[in-house]
C-alpha positions in Angstrom: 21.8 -8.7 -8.5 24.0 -5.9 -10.0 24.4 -3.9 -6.3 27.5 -2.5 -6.5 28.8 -3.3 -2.7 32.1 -1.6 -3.3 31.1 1.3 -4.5 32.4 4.4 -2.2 29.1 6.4 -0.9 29.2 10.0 0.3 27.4 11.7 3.1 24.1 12.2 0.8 23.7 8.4 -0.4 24.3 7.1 2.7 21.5 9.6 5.3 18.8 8.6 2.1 19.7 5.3 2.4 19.3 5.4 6.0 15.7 7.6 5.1 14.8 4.4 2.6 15.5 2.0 5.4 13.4 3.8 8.4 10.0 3.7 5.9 9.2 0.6 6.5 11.0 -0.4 9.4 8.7 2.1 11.8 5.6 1.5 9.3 4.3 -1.1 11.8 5.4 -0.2 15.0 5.0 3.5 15.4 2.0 5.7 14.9 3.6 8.8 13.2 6.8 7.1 11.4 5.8 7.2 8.3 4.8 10.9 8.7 8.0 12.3 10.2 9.9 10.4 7.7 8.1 12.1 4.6 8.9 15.4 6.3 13.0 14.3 6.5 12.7 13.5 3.1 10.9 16.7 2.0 13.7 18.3 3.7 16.4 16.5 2.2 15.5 17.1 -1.3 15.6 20.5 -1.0 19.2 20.6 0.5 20.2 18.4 -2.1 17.7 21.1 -4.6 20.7 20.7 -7.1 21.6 17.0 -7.6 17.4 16.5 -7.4 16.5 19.1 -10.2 19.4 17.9 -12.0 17.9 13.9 -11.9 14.4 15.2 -12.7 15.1 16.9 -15.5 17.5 13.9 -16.6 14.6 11.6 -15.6 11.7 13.1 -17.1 10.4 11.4 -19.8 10.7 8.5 -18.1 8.5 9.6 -14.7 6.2 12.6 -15.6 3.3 10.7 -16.2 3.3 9.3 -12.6 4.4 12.8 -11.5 1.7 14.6 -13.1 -0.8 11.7 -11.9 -0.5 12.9 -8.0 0.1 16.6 -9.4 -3.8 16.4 -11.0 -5.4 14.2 -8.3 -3.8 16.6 -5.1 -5.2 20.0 -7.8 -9.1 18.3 -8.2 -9.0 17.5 -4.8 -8.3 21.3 -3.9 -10.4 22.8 -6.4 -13.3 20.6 -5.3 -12.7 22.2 -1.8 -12.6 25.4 -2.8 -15.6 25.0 -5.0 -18.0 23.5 -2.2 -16.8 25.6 0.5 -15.8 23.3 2.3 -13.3 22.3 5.1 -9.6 22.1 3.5 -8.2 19.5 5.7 -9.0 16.5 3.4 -6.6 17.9 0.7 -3.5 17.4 3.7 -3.3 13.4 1.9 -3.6 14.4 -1.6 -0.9 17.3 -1.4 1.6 15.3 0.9 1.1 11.9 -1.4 2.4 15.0 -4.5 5.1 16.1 -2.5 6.1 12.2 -1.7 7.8 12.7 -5.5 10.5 13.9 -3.4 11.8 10.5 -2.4 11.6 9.8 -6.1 14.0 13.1 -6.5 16.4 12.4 -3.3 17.1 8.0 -4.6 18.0 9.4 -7.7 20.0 12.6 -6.4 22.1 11.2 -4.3 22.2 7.5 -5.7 21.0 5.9 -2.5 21.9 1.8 -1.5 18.6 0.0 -2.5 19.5 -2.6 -0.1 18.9 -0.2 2.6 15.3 -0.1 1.0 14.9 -4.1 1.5 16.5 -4.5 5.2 13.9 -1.9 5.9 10.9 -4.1 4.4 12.2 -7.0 6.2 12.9 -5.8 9.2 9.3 -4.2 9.5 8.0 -7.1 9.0 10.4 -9.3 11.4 9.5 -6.1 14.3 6.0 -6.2 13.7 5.4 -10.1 13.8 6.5 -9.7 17.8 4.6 -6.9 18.2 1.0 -7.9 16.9 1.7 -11.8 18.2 1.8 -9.8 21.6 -1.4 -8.0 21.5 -2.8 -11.0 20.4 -1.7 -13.4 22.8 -0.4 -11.6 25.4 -2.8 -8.9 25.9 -5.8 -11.8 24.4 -7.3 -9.0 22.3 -9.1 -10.9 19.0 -8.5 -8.6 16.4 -5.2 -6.9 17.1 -3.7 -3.3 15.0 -1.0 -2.4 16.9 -0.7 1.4 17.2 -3.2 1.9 14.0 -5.6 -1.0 13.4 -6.7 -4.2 12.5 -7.3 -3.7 8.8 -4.5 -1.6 8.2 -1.9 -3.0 10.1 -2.4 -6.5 8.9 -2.7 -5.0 4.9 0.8 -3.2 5.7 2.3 -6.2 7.2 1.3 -8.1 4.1 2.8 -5.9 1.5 6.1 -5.6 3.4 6.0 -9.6 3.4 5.3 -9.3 -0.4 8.0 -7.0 -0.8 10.6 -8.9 1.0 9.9 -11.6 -1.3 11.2 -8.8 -4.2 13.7 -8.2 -1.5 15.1 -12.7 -1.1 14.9 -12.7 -5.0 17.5 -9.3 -5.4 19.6 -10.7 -2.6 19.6 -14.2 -3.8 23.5 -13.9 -4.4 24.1 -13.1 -1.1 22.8 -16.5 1.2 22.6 -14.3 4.9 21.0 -11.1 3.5 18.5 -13.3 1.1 17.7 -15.3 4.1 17.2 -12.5 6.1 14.7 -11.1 3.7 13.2 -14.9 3.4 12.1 -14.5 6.7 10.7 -11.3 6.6 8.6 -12.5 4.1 7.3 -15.2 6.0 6.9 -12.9 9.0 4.6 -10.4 7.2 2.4 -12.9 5.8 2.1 -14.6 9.8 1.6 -10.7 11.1 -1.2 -10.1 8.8 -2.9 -13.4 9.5 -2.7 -12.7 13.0 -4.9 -9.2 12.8 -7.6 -11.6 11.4 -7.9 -9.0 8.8 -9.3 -10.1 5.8 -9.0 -7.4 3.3 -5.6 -8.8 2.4 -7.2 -12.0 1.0 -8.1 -10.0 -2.5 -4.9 -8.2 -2.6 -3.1 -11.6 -3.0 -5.6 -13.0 -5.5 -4.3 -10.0 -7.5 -0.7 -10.5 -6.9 -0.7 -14.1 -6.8 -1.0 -14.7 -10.8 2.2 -11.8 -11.2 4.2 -13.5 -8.5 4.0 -17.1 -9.8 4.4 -16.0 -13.6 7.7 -13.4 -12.3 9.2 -15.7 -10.4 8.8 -18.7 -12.0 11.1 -16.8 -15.2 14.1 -16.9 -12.4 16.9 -19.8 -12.4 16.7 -19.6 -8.6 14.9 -22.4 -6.4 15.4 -20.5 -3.6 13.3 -17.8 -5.0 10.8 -20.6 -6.0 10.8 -22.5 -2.9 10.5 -19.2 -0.6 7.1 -18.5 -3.1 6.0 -22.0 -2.1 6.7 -21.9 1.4 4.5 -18.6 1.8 1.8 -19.8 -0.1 2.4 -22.9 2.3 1.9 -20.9 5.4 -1.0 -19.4 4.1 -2.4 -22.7 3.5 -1.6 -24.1 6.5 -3.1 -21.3 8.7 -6.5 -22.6 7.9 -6.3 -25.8 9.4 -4.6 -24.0 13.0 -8.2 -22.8 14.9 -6.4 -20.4 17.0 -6.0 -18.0 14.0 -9.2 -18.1 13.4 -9.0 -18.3 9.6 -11.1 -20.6 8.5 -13.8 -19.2 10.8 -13.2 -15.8 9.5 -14.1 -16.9 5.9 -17.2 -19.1 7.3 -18.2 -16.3 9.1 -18.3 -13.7 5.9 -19.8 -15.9 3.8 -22.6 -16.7 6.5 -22.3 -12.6 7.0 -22.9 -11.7 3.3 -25.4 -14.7 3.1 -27.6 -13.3 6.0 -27.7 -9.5 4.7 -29.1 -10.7 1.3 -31.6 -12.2 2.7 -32.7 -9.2 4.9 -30.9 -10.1 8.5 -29.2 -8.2 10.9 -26.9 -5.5 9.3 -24.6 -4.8 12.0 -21.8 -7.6 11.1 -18.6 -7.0 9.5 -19.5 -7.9 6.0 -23.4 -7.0 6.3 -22.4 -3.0 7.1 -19.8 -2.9 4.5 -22.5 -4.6 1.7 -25.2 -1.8 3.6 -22.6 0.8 3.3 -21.9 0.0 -0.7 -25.3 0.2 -1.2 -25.9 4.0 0.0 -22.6 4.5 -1.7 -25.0 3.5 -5.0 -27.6 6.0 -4.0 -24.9 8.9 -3.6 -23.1 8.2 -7.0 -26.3 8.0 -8.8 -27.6 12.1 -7.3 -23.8 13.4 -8.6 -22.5 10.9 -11.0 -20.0 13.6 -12.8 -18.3 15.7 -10.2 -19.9 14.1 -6.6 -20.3 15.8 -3.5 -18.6 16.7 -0.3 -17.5 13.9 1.9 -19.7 15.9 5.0 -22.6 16.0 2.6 -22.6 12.6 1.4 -23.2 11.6 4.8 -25.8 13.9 6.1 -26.9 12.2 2.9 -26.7 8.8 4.2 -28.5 10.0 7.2 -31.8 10.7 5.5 -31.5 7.5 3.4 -31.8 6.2 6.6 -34.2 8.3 7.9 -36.6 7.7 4.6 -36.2 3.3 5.5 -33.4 3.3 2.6 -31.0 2.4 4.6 -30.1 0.7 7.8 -28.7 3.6 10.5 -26.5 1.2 12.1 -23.6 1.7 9.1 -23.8 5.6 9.9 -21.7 4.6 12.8 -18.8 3.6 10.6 -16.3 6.5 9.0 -16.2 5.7 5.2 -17.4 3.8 2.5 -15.3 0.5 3.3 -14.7 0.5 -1.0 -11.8 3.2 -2.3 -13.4 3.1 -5.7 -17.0 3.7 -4.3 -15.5 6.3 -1.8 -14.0 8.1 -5.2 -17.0 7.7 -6.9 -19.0 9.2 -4.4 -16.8 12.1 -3.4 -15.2 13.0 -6.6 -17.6 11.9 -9.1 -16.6 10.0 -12.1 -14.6 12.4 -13.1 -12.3 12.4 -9.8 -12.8 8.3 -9.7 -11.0 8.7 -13.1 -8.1 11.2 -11.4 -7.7 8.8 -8.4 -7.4 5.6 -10.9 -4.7 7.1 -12.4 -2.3 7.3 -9.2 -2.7 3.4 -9.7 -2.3 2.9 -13.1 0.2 5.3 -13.7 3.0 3.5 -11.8 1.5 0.1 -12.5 2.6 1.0 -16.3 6.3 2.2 -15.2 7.0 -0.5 -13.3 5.1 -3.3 -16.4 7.0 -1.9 -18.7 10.5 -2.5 -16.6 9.0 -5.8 -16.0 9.2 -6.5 -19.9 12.9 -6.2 -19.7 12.8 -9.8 -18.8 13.8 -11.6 -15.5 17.6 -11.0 -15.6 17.5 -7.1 -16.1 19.2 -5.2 -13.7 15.8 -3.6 -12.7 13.4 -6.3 -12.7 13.1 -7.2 -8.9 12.6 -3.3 -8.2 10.1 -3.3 -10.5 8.1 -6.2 -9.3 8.4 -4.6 -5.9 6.6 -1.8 -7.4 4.3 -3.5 -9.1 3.4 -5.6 -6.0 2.7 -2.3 -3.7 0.2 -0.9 -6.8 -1.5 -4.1 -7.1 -1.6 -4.5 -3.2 -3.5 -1.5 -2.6 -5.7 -1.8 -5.8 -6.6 -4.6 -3.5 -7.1 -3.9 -0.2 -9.0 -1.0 -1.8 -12.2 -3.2 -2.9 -12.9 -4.0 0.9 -11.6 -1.0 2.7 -10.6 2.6 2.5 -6.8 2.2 2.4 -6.3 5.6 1.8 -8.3 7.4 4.9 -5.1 7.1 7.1 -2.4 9.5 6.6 0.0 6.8 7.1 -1.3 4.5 4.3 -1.7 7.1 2.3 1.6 8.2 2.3 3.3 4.9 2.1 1.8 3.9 -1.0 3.1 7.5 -2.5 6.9 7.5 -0.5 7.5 3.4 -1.8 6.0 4.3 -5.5 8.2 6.9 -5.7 11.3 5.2 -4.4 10.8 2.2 -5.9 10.5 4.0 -8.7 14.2 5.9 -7.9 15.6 3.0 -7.7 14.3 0.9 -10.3 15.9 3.9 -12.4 19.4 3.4 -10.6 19.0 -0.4 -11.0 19.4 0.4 -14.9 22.0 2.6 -14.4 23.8 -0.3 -12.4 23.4 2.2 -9.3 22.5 0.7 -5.8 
């Protein structure tokens, strides 16, 4: 770890710090968090308009790719609106995930604490194991979300897990904080089993293979053991009945099994297979540039009309696929502008990866690379991106993460 815990802050460092901290500390546990703290950054990086322009312009080379990533999807997104006629209040997301490059701007500004960053992951987690264990226990309810929803909740309580595993391995040199961050790891992994969500599953099959490989390059058991011991957890949780996870699998597979042979559509896995196949039917009419999210399903409506489709998925608000949802709304062309808001910052933080296990910036990078590859999964089975709030965490912790895996080099934070 090369924090620098003696280093004398100023005003600035310390209220970003503070910002970096309160992202994913209210992620779970409030409905508009997330939100309000996007606006306070905003805010602060044009107080701080100096120190900001003078980092981006430093910084550059380095970050426009990414930068111009969100520039170009939040720009196709608008002129696609302005082209159709059509409503303007789907490009809200697309502008606000742009403008998240502020937090990129303000870490780098004002040289903000990074541990303020992983108390915040952890402590999300550790808040919202309590919360959702309540809803499900207390209040009995099967598929809890706390103040959002199942899917979501339990794919945001995941990736703060993951990323308080980033968090144990940066802190391994200090035994209270890393064990503080230990458990949040653990916690976020128990909180997403407990929404019975299980979108999640194909997010760790993608992380899995980075994690082991990354981590097993460290000279630290703790770091090993702690991978073990959430892996563990995740094993055990199939043999407890009471979470339900074993049945959940059983149940998909009987789900997925029963709508290919032509049975009831209305399950959870039957309406999303249902759903991807209209989602077929709409790319192939406007495979270049799409159509209109309203038209798409008035669309859908007389595939189901016609006996194309079963009308019991028109109940449903999206496409249950990110990639199909592009595809269909944006065309290929817009499925090719959306792909690159994920493998933009995949390639910034890969590339800090190469620096090798002991580089000051590695565990910032793998924390990055954990929240891309994270919602690059969550995305096959679910629209991750429909909420305002997950749509705006995966730009404010890219962008961050980003800031300070920049500082980390600079043997800031």
């Amino acid at each position: 770890m090369n924090s620098n815990s003696t280093q004398k802050r100023g005003p600035a460092s310390l209220w970003i710090g503070a910002l970096a901290f309160l992202l994913p500390f209210v992620s779970l546990v409030t409905r508009s968090g997330v939100s309000i703290v996007s606006f306070l950054i905003l805010i602060s990086s044009l107080i701080l308009f100096k120190p900001c322009r003078n980092a981006l312009v430093r910084y550059w080379p380095q970050v426009r790719w990414v930068v111009l990533a969100f520039l170009l999807h939040f720009l196709y997104v608008l002129a696609c609106k302005l082209v159709r006629g059509a409503p303007m209040s789907s490009v809200e997301k697309p502008a606000r995930m742009f403008f998240a490059c502020s937090a990129l701007l303000v870490v780098l500004g004002a040289n903000a604490p990074r541990r303020a960053l992983w108390w915040g992951v952890s402590g999300g987690a550790l808040v919202g194991l309590p919360f959702i264990a309540w809803q499900r226990f207390g209040l009995h309810l099967e598929r809890p979300g706390g103040l959002i929803n199942a899917i979501t909740f339990g794919d945001l309580a995941l990736l703060l897990g993951l990323l308080s595993l980033a968090a144990a391995i940066d802190l391994r040199q200090k035994p209270l904080q890393s064990l503080w961050a230990a458990a949040g790891a653990l916690a976020g992994l128990a909180a997403s089993v407990l929404t019975g969500s299980r979108g999640g599953w194909a997010a760790l099959l993608l992380v899995l293979p980075l994690l082991i490989r990354h981590t097993g390059a460290l000279d630290s058991r703790r770091a090993r053991g702690l991978l073990l011991a959430g892996v563990g957890l995740l094993a055990a949780t199939w043999f407890v009945p009471a979470l339900g996870v074993q049945a959940r699998f059983i149940q998909g597979m009987d789900e997925a099994r029963t709508w290919y042979t032509g049975g009831p559509v209305f399950t959870n896995v039957g309406t999303r297979l249902e759903l991807w196949k209209g989602a077929l039917m709409l790319i192939s009419e406007h495979p270049l540039f799409g159509m209109d999210f309203a038209a798409c399903w008035a669309r859908l409506h007389q595939y189901a009309q016609q006996g194309h489709l079963d009308p019991m998925v028109l109940t449903l608000p999206h496409l249950h696929n990110d990639g199909l949802q592009q595809l269909a709304t944006g065309g290929i062309v817009g499925f090719l502008i959306w792909g690159a808001i994920l493998f933009t910052p995949l390639v910034f933080f890969v590339r800090q990866l190469k620096a090798g296990a002991r580089s000051p910036q590695f565990t910032v990078a793998l924390a990055g690379a954990l929240v891309v590859l994270g919602y690059a999964g969550f995305g096959l089975t679910e629209v991750i991106f429909w909420s305002v709030t997950g749509s705006l965490f995966y730009a404010l912790m890219v962008f961050m993460l980003m800031g300070f895996c920049l500082n980390a080099k600079e043997k800031i934070g």
